[in-house]
LOVO-917786 format. One line per field, with one value per atom (N, C-alpha, C): residue in three letters; atom name; x, y, z. Coordinates in Angstrom, 2 decimals. Layout:
# LOVO-917786
residu = [ALA, ...]
atome = [CA, ...]
east = [X, ...]
north = [Y, ...]
up = [Z, ...]
***
This chain:
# LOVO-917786
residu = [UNK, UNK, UNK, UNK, UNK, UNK, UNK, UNK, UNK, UNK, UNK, UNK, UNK, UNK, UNK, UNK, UNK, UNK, UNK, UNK, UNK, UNK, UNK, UNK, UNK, UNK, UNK, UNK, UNK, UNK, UNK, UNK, UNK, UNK, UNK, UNK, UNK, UNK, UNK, UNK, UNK, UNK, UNK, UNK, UNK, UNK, UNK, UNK, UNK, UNK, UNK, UNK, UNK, UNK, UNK, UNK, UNK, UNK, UNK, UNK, UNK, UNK, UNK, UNK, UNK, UNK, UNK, UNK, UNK, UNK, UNK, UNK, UNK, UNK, UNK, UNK, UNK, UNK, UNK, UNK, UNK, UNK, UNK, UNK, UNK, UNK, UNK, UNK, UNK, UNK, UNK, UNK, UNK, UNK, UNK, UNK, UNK, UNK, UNK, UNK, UNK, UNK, UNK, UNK, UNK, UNK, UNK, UNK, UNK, UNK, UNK, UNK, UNK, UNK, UNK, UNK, UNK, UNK, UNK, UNK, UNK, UNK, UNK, UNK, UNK, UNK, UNK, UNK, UNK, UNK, UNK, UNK, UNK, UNK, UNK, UNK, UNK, UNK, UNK, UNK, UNK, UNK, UNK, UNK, UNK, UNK, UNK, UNK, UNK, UNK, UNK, UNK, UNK, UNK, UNK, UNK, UNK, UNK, UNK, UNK, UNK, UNK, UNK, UNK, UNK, UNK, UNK, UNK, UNK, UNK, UNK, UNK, UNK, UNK, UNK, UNK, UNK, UNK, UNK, UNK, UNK, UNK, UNK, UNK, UNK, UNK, UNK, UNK, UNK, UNK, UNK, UNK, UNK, UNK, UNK, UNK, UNK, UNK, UNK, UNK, UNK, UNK, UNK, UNK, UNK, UNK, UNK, UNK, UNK, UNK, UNK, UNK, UNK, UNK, UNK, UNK, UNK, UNK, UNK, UNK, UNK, UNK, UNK, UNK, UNK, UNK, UNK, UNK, UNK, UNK, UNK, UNK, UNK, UNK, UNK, UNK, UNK, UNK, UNK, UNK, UNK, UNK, UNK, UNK, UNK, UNK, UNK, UNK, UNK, UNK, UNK, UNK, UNK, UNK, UNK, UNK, UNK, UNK, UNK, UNK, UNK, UNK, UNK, UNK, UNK, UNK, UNK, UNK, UNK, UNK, UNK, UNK, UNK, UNK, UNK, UNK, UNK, UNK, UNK, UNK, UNK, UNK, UNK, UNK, UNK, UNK, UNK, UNK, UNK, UNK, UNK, UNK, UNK, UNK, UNK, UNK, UNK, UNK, UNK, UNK, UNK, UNK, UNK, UNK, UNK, UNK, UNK, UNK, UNK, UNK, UNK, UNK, UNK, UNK, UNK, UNK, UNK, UNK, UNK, UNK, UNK, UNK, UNK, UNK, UNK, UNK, UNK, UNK, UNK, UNK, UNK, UNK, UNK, UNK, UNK, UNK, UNK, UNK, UNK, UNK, UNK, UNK, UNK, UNK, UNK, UNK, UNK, UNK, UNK, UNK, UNK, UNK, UNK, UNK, UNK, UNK, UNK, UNK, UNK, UNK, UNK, UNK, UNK, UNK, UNK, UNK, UNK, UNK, UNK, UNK, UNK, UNK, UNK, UNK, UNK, UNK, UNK, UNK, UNK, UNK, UNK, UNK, UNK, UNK, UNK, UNK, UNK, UNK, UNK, UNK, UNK, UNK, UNK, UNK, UNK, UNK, UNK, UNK, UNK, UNK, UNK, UNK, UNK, UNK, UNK, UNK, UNK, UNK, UNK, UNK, UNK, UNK, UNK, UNK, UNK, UNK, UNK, UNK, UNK, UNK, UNK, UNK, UNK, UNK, UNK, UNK, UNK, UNK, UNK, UNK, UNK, UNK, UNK, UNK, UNK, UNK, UNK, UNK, UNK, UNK, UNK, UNK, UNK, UNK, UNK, UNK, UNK, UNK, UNK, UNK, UNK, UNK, UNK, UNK, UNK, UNK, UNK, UNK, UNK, UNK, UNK, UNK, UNK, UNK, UNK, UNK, UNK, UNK, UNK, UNK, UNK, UNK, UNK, UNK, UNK, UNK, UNK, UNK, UNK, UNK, UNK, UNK, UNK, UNK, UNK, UNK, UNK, UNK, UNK, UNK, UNK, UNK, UNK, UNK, UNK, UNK, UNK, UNK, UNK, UNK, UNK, UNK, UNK, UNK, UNK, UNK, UNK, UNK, UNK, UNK, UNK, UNK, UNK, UNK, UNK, UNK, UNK, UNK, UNK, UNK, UNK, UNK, UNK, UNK, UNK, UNK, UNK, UNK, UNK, UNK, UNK, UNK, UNK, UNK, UNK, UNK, UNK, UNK, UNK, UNK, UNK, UNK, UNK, UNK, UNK, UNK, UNK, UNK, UNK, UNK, UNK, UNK, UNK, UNK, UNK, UNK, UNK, UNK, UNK, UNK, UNK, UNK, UNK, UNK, UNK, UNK, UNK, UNK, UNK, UNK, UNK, UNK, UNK, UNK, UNK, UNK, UNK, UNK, UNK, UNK, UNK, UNK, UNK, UNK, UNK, UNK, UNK, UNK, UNK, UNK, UNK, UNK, UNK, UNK, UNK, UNK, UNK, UNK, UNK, UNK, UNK, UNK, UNK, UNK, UNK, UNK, UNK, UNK, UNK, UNK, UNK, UNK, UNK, UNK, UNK, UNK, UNK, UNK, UNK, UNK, UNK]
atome = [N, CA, C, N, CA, C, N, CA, C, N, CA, C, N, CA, C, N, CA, C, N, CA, C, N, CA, C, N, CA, C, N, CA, C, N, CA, C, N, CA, C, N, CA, C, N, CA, C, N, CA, C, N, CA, C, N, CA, C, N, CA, C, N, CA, C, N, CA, C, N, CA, C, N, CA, C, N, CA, C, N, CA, C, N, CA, C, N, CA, C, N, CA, C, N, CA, C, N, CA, C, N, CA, C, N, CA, C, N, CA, C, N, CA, C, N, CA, C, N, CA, C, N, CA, C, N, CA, C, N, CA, C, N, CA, C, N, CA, C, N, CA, C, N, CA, C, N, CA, C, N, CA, C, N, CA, C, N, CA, C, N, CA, C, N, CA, C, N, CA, C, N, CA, C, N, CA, C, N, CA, C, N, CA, C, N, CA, C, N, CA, C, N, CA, C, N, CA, C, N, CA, C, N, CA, C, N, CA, C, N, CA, C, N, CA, C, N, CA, C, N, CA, C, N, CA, C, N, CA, C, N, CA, C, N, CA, C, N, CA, C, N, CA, C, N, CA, C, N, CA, C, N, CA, C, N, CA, C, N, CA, C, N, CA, C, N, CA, C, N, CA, C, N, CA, C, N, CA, C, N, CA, C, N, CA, C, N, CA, C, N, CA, C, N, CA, C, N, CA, C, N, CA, C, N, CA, C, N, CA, C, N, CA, C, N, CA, C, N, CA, C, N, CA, C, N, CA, C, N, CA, C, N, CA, C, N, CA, C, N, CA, C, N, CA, C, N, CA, C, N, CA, C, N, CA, C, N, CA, C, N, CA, C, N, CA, C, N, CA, C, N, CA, C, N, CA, C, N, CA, C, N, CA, C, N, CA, C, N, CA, C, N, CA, C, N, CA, C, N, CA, C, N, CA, C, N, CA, C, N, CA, C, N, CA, C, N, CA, C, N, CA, C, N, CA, C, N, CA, C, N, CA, C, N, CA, C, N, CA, C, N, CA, C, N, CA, C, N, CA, C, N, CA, C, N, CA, C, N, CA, C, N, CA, C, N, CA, C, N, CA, C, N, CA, C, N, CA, C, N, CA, C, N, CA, C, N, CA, C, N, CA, C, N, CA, C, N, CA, C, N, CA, C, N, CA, C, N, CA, C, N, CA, C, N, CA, C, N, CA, C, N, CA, C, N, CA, C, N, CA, C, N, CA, C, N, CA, C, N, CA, C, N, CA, C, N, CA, C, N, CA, C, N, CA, C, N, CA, C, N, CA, C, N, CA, C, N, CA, C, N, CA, C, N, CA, C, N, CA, C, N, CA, C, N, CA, C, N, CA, C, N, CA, C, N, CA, C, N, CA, C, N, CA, C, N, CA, C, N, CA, C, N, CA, C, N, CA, C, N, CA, C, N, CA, C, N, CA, C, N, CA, C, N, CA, C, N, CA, C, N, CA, C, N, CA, C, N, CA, C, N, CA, C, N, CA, C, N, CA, C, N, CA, C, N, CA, C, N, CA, C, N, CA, C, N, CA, C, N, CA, C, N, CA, C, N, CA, C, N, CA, C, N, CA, C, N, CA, C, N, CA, C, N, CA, C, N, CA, C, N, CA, C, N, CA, C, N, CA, C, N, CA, C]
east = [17.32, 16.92, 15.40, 14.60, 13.43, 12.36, 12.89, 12.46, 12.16, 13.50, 14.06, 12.23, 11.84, 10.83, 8.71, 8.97, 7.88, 7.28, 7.56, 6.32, 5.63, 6.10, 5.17, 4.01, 3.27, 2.14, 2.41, 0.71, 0.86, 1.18, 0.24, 0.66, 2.01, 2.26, 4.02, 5.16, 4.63, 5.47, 5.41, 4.06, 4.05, 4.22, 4.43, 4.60, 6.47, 6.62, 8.22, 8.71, 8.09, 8.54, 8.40, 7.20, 7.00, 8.43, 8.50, 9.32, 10.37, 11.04, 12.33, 12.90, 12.88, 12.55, 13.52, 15.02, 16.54, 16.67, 15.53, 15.92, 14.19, 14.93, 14.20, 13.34, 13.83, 13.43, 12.22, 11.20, 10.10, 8.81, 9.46, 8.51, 8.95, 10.23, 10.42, 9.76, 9.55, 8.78, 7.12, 6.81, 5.47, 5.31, 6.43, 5.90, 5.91, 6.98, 6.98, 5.64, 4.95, 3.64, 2.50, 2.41, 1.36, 1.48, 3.01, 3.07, 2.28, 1.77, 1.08, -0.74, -0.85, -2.41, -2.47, -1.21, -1.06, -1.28, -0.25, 0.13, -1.21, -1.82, -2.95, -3.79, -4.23, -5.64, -5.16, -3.57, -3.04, -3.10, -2.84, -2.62, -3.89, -4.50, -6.26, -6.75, -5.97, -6.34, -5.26, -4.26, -3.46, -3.33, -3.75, -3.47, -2.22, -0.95, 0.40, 1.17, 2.21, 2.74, 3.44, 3.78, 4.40, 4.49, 3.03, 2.49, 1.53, 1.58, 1.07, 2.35, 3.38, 4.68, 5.18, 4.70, 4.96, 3.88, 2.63, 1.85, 1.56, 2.62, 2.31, 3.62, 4.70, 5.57, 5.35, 4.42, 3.57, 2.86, 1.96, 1.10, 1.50, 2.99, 3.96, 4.44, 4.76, 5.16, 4.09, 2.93, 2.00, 1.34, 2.05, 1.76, 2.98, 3.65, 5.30, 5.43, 4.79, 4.36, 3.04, 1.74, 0.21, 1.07, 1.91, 2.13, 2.75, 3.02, 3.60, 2.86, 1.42, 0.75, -0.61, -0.35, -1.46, -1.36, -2.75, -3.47, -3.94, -3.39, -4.07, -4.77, -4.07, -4.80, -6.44, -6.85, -8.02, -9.12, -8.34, -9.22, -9.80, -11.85, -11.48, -11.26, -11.07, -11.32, -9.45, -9.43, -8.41, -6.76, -5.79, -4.71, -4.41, -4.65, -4.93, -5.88, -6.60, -8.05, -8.03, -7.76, -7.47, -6.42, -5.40, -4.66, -4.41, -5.41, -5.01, -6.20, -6.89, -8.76, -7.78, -6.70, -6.31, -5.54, -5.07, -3.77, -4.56, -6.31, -6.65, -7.14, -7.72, -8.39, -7.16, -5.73, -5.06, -4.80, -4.76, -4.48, -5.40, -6.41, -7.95, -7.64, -7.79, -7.12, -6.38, -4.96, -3.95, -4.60, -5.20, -5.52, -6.96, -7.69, -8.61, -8.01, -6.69, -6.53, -5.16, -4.82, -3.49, -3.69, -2.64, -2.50, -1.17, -1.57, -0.40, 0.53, 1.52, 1.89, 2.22, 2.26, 2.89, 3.59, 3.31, 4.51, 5.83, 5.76, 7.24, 7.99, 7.11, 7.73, 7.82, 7.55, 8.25, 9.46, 10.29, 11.77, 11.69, 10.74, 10.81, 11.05, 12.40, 12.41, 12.49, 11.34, 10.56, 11.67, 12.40, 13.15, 14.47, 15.01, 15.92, 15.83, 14.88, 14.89, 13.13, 13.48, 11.71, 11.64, 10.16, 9.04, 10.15, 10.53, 11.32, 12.35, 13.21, 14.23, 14.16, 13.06, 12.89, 12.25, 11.60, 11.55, 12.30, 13.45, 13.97, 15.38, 15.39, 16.16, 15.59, 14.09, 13.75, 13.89, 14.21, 14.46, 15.67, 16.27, 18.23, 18.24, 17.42, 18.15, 17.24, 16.22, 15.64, 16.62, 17.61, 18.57, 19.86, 19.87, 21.15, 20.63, 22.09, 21.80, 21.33, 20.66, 19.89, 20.39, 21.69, 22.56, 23.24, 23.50, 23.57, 22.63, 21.48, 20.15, 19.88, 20.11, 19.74, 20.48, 22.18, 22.73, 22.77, 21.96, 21.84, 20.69, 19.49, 18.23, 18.96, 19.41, 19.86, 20.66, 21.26, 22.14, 21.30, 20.66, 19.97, 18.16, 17.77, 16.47, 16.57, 17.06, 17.33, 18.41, 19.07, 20.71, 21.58, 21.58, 22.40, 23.90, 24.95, 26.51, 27.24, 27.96, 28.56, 28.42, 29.17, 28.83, 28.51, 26.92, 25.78, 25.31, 25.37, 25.00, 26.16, 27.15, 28.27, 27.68, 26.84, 26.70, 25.44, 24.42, 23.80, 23.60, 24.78, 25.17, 25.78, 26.50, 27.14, 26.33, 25.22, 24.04, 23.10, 23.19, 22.47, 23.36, 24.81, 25.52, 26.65, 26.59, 27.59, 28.65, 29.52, 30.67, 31.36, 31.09, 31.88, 32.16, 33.54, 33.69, 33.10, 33.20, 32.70, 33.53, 34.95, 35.44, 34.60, 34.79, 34.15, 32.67, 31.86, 30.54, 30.68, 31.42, 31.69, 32.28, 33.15, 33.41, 32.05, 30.81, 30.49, 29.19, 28.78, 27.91, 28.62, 29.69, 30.00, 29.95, 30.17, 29.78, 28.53, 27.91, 26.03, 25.63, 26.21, 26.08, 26.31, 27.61, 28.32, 27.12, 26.76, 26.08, 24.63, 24.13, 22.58, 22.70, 23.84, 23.98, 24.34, 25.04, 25.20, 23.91, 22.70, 21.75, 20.80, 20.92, 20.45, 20.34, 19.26, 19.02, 20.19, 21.12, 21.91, 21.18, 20.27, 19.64, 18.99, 18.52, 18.06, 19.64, 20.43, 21.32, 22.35, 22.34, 21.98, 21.41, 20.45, 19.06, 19.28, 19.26, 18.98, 20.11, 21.24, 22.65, 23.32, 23.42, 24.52, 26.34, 27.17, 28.17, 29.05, 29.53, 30.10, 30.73, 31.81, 32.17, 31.37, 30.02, 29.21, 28.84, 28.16, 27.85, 26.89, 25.61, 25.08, 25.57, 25.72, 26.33, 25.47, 25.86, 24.82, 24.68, 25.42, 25.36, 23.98, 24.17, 22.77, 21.76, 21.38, 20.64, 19.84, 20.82, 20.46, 19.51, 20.08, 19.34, 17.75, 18.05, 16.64, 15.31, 15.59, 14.87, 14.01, 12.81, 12.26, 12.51, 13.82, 13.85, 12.94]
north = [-20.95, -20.18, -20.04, -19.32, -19.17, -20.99, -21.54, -23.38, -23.74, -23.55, -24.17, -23.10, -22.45, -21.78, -22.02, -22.88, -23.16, -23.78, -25.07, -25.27, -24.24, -22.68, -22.74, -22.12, -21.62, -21.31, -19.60, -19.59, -17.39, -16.58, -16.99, -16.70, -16.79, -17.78, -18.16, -17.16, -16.75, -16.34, -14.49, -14.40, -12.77, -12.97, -13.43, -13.13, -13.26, -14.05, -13.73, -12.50, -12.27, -11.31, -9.92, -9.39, -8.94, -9.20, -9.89, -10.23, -10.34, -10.21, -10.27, -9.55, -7.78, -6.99, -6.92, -7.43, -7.42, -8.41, -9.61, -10.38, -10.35, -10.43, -10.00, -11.23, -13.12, -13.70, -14.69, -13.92, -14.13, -12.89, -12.20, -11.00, -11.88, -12.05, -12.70, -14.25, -15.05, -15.87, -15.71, -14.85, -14.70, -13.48, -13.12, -12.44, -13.91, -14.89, -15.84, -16.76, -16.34, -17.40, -16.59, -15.56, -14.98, -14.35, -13.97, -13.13, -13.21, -14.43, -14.79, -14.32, -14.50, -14.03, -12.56, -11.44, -10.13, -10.03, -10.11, -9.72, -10.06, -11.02, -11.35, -10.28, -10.27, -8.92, -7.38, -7.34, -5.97, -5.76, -7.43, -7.02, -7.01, -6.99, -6.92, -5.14, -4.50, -3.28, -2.33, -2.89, -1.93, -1.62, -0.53, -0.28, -1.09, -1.06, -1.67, -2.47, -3.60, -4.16, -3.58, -2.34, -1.37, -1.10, -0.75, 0.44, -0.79, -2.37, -3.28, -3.85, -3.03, -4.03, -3.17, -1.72, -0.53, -0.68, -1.36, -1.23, -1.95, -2.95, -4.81, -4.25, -3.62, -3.28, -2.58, -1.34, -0.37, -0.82, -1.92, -2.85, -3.57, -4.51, -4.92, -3.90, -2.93, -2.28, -1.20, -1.28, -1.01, -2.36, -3.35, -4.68, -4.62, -4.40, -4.67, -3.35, -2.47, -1.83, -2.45, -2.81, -2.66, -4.09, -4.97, -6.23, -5.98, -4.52, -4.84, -4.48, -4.19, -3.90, -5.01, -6.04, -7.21, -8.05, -8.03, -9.51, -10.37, -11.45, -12.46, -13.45, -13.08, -14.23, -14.10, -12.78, -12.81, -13.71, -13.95, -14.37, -16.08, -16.08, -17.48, -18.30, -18.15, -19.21, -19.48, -20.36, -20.25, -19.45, -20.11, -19.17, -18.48, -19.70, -19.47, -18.68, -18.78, -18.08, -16.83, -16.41, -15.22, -14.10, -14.64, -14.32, -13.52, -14.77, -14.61, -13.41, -13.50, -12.67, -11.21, -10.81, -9.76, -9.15, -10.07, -9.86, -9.09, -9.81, -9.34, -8.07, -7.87, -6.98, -5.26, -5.72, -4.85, -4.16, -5.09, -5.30, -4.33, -4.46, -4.18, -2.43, -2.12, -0.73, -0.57, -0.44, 0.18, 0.00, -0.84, -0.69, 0.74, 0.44, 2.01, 2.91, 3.25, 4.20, 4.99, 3.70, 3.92, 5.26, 5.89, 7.10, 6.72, 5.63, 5.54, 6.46, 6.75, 8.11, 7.37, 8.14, 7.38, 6.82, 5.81, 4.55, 4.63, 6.26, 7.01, 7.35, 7.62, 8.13, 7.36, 6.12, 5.20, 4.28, 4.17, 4.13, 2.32, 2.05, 0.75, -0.59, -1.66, -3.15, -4.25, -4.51, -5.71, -6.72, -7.11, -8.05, -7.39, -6.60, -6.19, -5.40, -5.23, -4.90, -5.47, -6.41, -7.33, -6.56, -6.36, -5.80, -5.57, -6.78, -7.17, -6.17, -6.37, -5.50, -4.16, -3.58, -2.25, -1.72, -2.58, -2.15, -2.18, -2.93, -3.02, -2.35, -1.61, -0.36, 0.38, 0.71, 2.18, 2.52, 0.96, 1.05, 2.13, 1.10, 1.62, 3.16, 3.43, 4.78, 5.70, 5.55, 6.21, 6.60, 5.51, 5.71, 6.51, 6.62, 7.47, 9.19, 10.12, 11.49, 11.99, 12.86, 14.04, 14.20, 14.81, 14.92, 14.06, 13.10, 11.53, 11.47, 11.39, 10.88, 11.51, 12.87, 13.69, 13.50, 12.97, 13.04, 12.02, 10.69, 9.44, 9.39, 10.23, 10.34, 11.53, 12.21, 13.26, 12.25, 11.39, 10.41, 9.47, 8.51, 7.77, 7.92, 8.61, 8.94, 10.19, 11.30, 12.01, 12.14, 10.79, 10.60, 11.71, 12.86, 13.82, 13.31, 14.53, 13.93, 14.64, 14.09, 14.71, 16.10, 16.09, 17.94, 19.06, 18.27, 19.03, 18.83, 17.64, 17.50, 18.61, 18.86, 19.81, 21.37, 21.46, 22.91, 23.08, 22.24, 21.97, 22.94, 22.01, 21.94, 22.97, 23.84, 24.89, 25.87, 26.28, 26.68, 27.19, 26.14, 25.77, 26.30, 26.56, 26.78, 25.77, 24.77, 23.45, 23.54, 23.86, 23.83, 22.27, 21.90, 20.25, 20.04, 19.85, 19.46, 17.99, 18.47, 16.57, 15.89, 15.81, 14.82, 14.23, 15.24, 14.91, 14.41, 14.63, 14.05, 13.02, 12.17, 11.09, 10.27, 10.52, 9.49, 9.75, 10.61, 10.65, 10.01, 9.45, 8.86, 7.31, 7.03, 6.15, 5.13, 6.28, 5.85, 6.27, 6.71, 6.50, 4.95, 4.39, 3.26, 1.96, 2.44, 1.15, 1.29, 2.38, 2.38, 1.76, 1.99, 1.32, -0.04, -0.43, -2.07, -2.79, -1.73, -2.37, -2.46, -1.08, -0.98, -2.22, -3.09, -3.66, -5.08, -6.07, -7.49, -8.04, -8.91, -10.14, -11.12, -11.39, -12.32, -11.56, -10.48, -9.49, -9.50, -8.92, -8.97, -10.46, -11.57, -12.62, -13.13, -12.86, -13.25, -12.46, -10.74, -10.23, -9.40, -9.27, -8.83, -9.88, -9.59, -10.18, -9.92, -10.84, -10.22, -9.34, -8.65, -7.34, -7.85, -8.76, -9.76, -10.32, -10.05, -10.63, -10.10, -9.55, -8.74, -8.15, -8.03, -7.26, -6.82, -5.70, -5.33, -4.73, -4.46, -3.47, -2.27, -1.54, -0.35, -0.25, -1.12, -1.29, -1.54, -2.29, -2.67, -2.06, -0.42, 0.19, 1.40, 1.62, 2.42, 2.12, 0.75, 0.09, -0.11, 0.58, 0.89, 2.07, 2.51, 3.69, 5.07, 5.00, 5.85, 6.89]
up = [11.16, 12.34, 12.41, 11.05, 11.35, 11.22, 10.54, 10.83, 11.80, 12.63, 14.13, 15.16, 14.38, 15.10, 14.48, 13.70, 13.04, 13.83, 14.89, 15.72, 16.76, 16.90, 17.55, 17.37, 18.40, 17.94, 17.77, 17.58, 16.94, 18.23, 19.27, 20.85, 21.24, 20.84, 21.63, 20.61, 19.35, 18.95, 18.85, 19.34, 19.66, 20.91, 22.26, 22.93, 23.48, 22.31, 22.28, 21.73, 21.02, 19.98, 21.28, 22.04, 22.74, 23.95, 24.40, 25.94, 25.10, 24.22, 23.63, 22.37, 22.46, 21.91, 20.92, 21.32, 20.84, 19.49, 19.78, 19.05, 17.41, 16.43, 15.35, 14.61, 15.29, 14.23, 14.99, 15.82, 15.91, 15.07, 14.84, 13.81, 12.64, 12.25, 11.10, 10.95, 11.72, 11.27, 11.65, 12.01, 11.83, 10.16, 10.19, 8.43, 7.57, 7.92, 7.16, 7.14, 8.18, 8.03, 7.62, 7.74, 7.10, 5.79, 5.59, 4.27, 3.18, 3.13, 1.71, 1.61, 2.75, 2.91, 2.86, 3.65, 3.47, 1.86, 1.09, -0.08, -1.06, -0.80, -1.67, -1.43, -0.28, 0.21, -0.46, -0.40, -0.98, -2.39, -2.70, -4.46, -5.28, -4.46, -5.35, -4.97, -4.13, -3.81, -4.56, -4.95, -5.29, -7.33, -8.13, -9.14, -9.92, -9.57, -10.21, -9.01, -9.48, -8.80, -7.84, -8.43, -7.05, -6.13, -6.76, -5.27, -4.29, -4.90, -4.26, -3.11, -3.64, -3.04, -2.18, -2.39, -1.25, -0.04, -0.33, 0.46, 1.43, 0.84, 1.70, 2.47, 2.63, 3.41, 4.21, 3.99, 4.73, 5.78, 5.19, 6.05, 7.01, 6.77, 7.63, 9.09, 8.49, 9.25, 10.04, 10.18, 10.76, 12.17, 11.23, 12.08, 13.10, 12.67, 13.55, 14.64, 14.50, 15.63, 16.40, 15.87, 16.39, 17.58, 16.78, 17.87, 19.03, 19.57, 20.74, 21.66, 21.48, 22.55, 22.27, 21.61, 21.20, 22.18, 22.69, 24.06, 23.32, 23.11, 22.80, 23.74, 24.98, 26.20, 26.27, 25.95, 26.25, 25.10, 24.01, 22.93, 23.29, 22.55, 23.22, 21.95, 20.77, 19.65, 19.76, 18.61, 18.89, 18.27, 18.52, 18.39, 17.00, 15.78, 14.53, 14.34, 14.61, 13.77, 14.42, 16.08, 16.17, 15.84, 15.72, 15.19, 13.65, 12.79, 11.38, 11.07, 11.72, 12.29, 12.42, 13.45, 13.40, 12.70, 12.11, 10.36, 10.06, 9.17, 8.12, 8.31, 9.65, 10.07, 9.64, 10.59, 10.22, 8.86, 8.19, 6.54, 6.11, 6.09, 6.23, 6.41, 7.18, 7.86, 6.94, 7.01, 6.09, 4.78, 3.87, 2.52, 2.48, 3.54, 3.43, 3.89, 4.66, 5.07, 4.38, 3.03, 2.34, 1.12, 1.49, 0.22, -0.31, -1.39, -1.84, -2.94, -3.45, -4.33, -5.31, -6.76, -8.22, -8.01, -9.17, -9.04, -9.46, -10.20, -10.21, -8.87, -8.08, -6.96, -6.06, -6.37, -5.14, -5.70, -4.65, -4.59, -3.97, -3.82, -2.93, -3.52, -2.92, -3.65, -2.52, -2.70, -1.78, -2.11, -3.34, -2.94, -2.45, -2.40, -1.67, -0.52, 0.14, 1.57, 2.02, 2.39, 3.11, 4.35, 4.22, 5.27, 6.93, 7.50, 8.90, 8.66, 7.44, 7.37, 7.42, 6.92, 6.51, 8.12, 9.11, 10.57, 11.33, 11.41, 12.53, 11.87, 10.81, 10.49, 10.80, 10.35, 10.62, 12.11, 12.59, 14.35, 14.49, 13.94, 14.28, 13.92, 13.20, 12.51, 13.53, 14.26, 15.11, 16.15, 16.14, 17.41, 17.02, 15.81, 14.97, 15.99, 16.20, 16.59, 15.43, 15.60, 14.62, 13.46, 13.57, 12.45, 11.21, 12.05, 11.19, 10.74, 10.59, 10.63, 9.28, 9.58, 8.39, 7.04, 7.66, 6.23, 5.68, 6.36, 5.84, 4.96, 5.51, 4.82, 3.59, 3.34, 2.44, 1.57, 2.20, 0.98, 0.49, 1.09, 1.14, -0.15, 0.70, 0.05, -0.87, -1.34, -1.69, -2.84, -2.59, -3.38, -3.61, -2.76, -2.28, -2.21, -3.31, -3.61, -1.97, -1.59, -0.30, -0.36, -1.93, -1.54, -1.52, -2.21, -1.84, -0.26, 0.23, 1.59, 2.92, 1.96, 3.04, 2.52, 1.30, 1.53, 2.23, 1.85, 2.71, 3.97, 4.88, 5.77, 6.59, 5.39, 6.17, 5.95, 5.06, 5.01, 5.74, 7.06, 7.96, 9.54, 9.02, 9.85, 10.42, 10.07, 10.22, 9.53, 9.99, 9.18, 8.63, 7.55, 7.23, 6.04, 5.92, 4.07, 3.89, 2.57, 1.84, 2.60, 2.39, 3.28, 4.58, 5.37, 6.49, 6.61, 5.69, 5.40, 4.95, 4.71, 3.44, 5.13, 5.90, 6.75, 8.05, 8.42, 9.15, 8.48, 6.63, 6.40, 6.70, 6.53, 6.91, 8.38, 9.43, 10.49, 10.94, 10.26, 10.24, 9.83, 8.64, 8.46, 9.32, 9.66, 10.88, 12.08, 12.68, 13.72, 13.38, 11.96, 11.80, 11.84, 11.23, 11.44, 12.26, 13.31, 15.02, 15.49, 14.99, 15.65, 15.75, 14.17, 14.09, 15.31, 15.33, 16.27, 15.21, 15.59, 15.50, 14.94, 14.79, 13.93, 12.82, 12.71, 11.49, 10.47, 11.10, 9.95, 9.70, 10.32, 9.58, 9.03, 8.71, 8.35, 6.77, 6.67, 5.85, 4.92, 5.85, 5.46, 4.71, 3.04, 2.59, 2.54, 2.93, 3.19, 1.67, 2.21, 1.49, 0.08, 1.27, -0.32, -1.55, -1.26, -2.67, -3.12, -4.16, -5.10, -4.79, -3.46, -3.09, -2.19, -2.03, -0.22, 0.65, 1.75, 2.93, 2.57, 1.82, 1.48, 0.26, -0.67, -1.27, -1.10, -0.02, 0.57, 1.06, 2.18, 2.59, 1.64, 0.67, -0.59, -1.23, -0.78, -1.19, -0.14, 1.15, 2.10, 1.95, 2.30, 1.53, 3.13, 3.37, 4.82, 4.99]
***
C-alpha cells in the first residue's frame, strides 16, 4: 500500500493527505520518507534512548497536526528541499520546546505503537463520549483494575459495577478501532489471532 505511493512527490502527498482526511496512508508514507532524518536530529538531543523515542513520536505528532494547514504552493525551490526545510524546522521546535519527563515515567514503545498509529488514535479516542474516554485512559494509562475504575466511579456519582465497566471498556475499544482510517489499521493492527493483539497495542500508546 504505502510502495504503491512512493512516486509521488512531498506536495502530492500532503495535499492528499489534506483533501483526504479518512484515509491514513499518505501521513504514513510521508513518516516513511522522512522518519530517518526526524529520529537522527532527536537522538542527538535526547539524554537516553527513551526519552529519544518519546520525543521523535511527540515530534511526529506535532507534524501530523502542523500538516493540515501547510501551503506548499507558495514555495519557490523545490518540493524536496521545501519540504524537508520544514520537517527540520518543525523538529527543530519540538526539541527546544520539549519537556521531556524520567525515563521511568514514560510508558512509550515506538515499536509497538509508530508515531501514525499513536495519531490517528489519539484521533479516534477524541471521538469516544466523555465517559468512555475516561475509563479507557483510567485502564489504559493508569492500569486501573475494573474495580477500582467502578469505585471510582460511583464516587463521582455513577453508579456501575465492574461488570459493567469491563463490557463498556470493551466497547470503548471496538469504537477506537472503528474510529480508526481503514488503511491505519491494516497497516498497523495485528490480527488478534497472533500473539500481539489490539488490545496490547492499545496499552502501548502513551494516551
Amino acid at each position: 500500500m504505502i510502495k504503491s505511493l512512493s512516486h509521488l512527490s512531498d506536495r502530492e502527498l500532503v495535499t492528499l493527505f489534506q483533501r483526504y482526511p479518512e484515509q491514513g496512508k499518505y501521513f504514513v508514507t510521508i513518516f516513511c520518507r522522512y522518519n530517518p532524518i526526524v529520529y537522527t536530529l532527536v537522538r542527538h538531543s535526547a539524554r537516553s534512548p527513551v526519552q529519544a523515542d518519546y520525543l521523535f513520536a511527540l515530534t511526529w505528532r506535532h507534524i501530523f497536526y502542523e500538516l493540515r494547514g501547510l501551503d506548499l504552493r507558495e514555495e519557490t525551490t523545490s518540493d524536496a528541499n521545501s519540504f524537508q526545510n520544514w520537517l527540520i524546522n518543525m523538529t527543530a521546535i519540538c526539541i527546544n520546546q520539549a519537556d521531556l519527563p524520567p525515563v521511568e515515567s514514560i510508558h512509550y514503545n515506538l515499536k509497538s505503537a509508530p508515531p501514525p498509529l499513536w495519531c490517528y488514535l489519539e484521533q479516534a479516542l477524541d471521538q469516544l463520549l466523555p465517559a468512555l474516554r475516561l475509563m479507557v485512559v483510567m485502564a489504559q494509562t493508569f492500569h486501573w483494575s475494573e474495580t477500582r475504575i467502578a469505585a471510582y466511579l460511583q464516587a463521582e456519582g455513577e453508579v456501575m459495577s465492574p461488570q459493567s465497566v469491563r463490557i463498556q471498556l470493551q466497547e470503548a475499544y471496538q469504537l477506537l478501532e472503528s474510529g480508526l482510517p481503514e488503511d491505519i489499521a491494516a497497516i498497523y493492527l495485528i490480527d488478534e489471532a497472533l500473539e500481539t493483539t489490539r488490545e496490547s497495542q492499545l496499552a502501548a500508546v502513551p494516551i
